[in-house]
C-alpha positions as CSV (number, residue, x, y, z in Angstrom):
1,X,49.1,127.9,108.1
2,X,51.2,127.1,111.1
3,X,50.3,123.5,111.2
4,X,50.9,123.3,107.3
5,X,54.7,124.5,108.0
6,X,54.8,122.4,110.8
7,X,53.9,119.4,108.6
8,X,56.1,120.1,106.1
9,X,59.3,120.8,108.9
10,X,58.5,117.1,110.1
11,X,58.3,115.3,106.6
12,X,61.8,117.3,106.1
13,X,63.1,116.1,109.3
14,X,61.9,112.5,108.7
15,X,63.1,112.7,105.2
16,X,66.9,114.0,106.2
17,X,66.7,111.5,109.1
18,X,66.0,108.0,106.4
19,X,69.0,109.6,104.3
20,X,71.1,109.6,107.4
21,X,70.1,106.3,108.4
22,X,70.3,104.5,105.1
23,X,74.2,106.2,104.8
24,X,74.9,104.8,108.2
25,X,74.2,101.5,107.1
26,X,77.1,98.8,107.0
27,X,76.6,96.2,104.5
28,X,77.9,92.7,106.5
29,X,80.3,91.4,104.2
30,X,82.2,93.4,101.5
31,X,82.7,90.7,98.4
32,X,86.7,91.2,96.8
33,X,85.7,88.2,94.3
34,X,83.5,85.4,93.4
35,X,85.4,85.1,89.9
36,X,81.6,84.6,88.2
37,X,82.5,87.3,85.8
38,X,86.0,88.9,84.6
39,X,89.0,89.5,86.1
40,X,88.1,93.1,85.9
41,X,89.7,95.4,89.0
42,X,92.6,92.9,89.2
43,X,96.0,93.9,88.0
44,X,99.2,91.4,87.3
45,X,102.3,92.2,88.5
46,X,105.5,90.6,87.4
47,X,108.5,93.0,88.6
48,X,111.4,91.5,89.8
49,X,109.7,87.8,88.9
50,X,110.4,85.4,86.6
51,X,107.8,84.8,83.8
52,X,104.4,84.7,84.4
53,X,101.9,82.7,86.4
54,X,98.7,82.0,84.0
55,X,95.2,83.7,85.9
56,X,92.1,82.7,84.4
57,X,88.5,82.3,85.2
58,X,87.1,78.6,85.0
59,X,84.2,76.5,85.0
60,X,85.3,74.2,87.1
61,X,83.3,71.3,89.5
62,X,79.8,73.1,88.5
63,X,81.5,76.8,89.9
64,X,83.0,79.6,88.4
65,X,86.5,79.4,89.8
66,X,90.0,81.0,89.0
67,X,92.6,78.8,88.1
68,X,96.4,79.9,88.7
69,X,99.1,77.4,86.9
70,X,102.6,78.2,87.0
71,X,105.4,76.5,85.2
72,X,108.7,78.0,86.4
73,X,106.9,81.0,86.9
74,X,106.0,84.2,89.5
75,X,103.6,86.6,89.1
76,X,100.4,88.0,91.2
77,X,97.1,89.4,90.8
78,X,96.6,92.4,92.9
79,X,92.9,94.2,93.5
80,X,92.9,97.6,95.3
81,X,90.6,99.0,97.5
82,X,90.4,100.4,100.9
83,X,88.7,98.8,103.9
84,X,89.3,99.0,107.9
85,X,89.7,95.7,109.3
86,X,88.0,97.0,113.0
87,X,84.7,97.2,110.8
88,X,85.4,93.9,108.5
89,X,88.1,91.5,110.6
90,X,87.2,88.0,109.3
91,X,88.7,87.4,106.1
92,X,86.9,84.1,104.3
93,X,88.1,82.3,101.3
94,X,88.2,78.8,99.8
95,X,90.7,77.2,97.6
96,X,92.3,73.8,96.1
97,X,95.6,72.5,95.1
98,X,96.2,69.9,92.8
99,X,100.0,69.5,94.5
100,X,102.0,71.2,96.4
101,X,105.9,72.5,95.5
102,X,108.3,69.0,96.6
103,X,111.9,71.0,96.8
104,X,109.7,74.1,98.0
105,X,112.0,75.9,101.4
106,X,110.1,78.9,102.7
107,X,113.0,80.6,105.0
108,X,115.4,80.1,101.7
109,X,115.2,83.1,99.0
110,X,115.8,80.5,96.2
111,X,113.3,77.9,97.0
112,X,110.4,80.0,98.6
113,X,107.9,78.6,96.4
114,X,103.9,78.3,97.3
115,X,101.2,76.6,95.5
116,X,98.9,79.1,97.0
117,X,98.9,82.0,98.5
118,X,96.6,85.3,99.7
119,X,98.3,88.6,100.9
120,X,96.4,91.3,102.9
121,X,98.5,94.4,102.2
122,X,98.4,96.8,104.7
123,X,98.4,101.0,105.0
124,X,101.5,101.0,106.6
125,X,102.8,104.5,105.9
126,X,105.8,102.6,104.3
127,X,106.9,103.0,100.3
128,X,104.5,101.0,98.0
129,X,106.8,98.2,97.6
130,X,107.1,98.1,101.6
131,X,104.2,97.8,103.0
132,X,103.5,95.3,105.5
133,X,101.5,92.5,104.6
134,X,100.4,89.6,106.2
135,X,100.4,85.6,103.7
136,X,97.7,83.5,104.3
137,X,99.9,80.6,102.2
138,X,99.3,76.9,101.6
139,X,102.8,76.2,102.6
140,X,105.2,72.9,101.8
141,X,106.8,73.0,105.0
142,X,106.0,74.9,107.2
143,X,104.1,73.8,110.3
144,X,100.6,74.7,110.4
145,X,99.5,77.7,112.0
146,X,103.6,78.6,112.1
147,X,104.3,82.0,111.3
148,X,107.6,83.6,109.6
149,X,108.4,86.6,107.8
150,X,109.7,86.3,103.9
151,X,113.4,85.8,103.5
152,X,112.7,88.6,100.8
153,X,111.4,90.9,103.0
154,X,110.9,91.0,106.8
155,X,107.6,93.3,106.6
156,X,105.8,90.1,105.0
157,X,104.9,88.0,107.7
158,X,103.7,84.4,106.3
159,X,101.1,82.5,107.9
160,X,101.1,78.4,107.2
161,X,97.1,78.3,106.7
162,X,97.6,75.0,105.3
163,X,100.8,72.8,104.9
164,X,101.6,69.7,103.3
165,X,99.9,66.8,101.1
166,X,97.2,66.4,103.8
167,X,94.6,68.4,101.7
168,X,95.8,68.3,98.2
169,X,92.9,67.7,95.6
170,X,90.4,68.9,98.0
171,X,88.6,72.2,98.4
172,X,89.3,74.0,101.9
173,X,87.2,77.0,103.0
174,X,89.4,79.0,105.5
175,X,88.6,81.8,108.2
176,X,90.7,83.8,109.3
177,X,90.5,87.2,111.9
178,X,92.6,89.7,110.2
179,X,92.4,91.9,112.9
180,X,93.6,90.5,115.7
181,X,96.2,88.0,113.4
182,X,98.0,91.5,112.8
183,X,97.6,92.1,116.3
184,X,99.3,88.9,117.1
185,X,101.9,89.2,114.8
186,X,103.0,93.3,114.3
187,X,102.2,93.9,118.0
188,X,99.7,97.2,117.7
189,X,96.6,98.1,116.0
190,X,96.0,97.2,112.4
191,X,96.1,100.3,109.2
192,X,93.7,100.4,107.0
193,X,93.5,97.9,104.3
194,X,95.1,98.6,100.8
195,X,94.1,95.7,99.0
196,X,94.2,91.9,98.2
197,X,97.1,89.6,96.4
198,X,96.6,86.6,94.7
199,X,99.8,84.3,93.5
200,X,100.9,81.4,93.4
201,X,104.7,80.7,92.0
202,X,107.1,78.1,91.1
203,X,109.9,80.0,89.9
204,X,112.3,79.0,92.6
205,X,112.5,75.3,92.1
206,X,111.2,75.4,88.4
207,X,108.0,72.9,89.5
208,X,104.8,73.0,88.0
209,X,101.3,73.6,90.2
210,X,97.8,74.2,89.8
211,X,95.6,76.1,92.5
212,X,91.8,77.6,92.9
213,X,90.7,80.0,94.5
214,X,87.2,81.1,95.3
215,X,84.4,83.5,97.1
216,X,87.4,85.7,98.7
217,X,85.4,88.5,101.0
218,X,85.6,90.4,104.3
219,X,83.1,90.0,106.9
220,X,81.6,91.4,110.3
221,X,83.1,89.6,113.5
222,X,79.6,87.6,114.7
């Protein structure tokens, strides 16, 4: 009898100890979009803009892609989630324009136009519509790697990924260490993340622009 219970204590003990370890498990990469389905989870915003950017999913070069185009236009796609950027720091993406914006002036409020850009909005104890975020932008101007913050709003600090005509009409895969960029740029230790922006606008200079964007996820520092 006592080695019955005994048997039974230890396939209990084993059993609790697989559930433990199988909750402990990290997955390596946590996927925000591959755009192979719908734009499901992601919600447009377009207050204080001017009309709308056009968001769609496309079959485009053999991959299921999402096209922004924006014709005088401003508006974003926004996905929320939470994440911690100590256990997922490397943010990758990839992405294309087809031009980038000619009268576009980044440090100007009137003329801070981007063919592309990707915010990481941050937990920052601060009202909804002041968090701090850091732009990962394809940038007209701007030098690359340069860093500034919005004209709009000094808790959104802009990162020049990419600048320029040098890599329009091709598609770039970018890396970027989230963790220690907000480091770099805020001076402490990162919040939690709150989610993921997607826009790309023209309603500043009244231009016309195309952009792609792909495979957007968060993973593990190797």
């Amino acid at each position: 009898m006592k080695k019955v219970c005994t048997n039974k204590i230890l396939k209990i003990v084993i059993i609790l100890w697989l559930i433990i370890a199988v909750g402990s498990l990290k997955a390596e990469a946590f996927l925000v979009d591959n755009f192979n389905d719908t734009l499901k989870g992601w919600m447009t915003k377009a207050k204080k803009y001017h009309g709308w950017t056009q968001y769609s999913i496309v079959k485009y070069e053999g991959h299921s892609v999402l096209k922004a185009y924006s014709a005088d236009s401003a508006s974003s796609l926004i996905k929320k989630f939470s994440l911690y950027p100590a256990d997922y720091p490397i943010l990758k993406w990839r992405w294309k324009v087809e031009n980038i914006i000619r009268e576009g002036k980044e440090r100007q409020k009137r003329k801070d136009d981007y063919a592309a850009r990707i915010y990481v909005i941050f937990d920052s104890g601060f009202t909804p519509f002041g968090k701090r975020c850091i732009v990962y932008a394809w940038a007209s101007t701007l030098k690359q790697e340069e860093v500034i913050s919005s004209p709009w709003n000094s808790k959104i600090m802009i990162v020049a990924v990419e600048s320029g005509n040098e890599n329009v009409g091709k598609w770039i895969s970018e890396i970027r260490n989230v963790y220690e960029d907000y480091q770099n740029i805020f001076g402490e230790e990162p919040p939690k993340i709150d989610g993921i922006a997607i826009m790309t606008d023209t309603d500043g200079t009244g231009e016309t622009v195309t952009a792609y964007y792909d495979d957007i996820m968060f993973m593990e520092s190797k």
